[in-house]
Backbone as CSV, one residue per row, in Angstrom:
resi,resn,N_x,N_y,N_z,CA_x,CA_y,CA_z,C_x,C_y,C_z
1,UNK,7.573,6.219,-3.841,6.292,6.876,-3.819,5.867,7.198,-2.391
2,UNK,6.209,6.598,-1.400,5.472,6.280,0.282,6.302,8.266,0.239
3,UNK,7.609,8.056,0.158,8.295,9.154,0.414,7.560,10.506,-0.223
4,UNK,7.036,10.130,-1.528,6.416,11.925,-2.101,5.391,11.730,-1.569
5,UNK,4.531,11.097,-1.263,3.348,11.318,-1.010,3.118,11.280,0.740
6,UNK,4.076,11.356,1.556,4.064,11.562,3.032,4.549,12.957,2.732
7,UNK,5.327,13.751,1.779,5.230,15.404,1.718,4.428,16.245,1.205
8,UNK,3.192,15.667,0.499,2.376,16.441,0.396,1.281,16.588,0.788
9,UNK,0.294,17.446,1.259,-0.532,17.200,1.580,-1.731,16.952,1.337
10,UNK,-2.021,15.872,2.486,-3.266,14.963,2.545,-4.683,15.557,1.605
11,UNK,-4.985,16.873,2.122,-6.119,17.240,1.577,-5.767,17.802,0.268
12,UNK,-4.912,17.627,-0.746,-4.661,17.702,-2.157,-4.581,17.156,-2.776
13,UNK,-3.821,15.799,-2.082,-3.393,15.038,-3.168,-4.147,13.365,-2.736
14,UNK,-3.851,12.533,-3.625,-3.981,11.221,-3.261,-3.581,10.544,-4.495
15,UNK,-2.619,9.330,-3.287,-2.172,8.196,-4.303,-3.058,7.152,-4.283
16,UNK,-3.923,6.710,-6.151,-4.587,6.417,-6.453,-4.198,4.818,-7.421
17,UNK,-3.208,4.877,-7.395,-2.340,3.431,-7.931,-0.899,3.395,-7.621
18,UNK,-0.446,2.573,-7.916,0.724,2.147,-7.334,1.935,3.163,-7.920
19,UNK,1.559,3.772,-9.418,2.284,4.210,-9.858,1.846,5.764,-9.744
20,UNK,0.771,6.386,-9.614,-0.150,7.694,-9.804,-0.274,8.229,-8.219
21,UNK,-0.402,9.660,-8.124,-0.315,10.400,-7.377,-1.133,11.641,-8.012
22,UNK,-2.035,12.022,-7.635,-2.628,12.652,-8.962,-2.871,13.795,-7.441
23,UNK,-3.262,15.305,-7.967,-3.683,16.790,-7.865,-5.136,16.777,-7.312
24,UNK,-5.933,16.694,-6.471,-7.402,16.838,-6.729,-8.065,17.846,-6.885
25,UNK,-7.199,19.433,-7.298,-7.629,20.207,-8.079,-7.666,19.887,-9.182
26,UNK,-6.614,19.379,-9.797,-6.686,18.912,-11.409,-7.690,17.816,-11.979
27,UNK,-8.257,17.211,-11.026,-9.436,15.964,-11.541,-10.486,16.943,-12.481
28,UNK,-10.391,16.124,-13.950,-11.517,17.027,-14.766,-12.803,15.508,-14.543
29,UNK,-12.660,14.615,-14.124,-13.981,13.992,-14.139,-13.267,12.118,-13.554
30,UNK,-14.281,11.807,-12.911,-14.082,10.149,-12.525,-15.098,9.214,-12.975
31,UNK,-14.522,7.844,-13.622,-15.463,7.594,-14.336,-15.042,6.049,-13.688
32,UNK,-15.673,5.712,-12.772,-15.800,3.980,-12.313,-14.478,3.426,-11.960
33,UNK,-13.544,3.333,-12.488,-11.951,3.166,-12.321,-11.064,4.043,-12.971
34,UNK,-11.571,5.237,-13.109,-10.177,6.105,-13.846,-10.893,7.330,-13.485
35,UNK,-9.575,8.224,-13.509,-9.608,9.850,-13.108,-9.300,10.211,-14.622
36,UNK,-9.665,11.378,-14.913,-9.305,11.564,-16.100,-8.509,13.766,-15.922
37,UNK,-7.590,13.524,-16.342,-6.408,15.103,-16.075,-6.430,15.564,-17.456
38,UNK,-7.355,16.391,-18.014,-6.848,16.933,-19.439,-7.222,15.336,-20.184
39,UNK,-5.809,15.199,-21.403,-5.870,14.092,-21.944,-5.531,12.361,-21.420
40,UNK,-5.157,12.683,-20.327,-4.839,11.812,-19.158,-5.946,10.925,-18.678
41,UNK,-5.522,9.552,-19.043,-6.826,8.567,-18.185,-5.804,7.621,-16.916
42,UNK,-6.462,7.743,-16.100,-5.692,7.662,-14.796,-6.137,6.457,-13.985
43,UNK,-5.592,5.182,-13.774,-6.518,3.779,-13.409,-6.517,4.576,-11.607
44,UNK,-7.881,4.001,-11.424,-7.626,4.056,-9.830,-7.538,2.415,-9.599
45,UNK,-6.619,2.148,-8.437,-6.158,0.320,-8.346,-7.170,-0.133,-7.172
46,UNK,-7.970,-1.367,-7.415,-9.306,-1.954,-6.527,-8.673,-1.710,-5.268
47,UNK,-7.464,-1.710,-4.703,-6.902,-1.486,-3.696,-7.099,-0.341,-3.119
48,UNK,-7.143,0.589,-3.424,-7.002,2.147,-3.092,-8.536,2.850,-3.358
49,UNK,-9.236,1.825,-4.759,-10.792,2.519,-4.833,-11.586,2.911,-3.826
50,UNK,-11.871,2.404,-2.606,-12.553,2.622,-1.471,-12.110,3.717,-0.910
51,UNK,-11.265,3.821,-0.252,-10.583,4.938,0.642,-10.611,6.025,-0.287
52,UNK,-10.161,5.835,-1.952,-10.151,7.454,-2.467,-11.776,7.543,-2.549
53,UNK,-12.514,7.053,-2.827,-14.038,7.396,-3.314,-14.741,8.073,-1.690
54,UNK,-14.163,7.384,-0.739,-14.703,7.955,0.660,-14.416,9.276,0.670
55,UNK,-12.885,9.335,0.734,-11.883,10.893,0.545,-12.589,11.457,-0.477
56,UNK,-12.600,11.199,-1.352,-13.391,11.967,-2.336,-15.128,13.097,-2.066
57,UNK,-15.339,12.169,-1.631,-17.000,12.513,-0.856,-16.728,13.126,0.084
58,UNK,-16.124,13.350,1.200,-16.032,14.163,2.075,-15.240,15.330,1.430
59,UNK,-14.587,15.260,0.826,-13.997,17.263,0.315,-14.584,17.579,-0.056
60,UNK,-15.759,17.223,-0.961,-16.862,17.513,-1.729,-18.462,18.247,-1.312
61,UNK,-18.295,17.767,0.015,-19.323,18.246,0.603,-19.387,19.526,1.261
């Protein structure tokens, strides 16, 4: 994972669990610990919650 996610870029994407790498065009909604893609519920891991919710707020603005 370190490997796909050092080729794409930063302001698109983010790895959000150990196993997930998710689009942040494709986010249809975040709900407390999960992203949700279409029919897709997506854990974000307590590890990573902070930094994506920061990242999150700043593209947003």
């Amino acid at each position: 994972m370190k490997e796909i996610i050092g080729q794409l870029p930063a302001d698109r994407f983010s790895q959000v669990h150990l196993s997930y790498i998710v689009s942040h065009t494709h986010i249809d909604s975040l709900i407390r610990n999960h992203i949700t893609i279409g029919t897709a519920i997506i854990p974000i891991s307590t590890s990573r919650k902070t930094t994506f919710f920061t990242m999150w707020e700043e593209w947003h603005r």
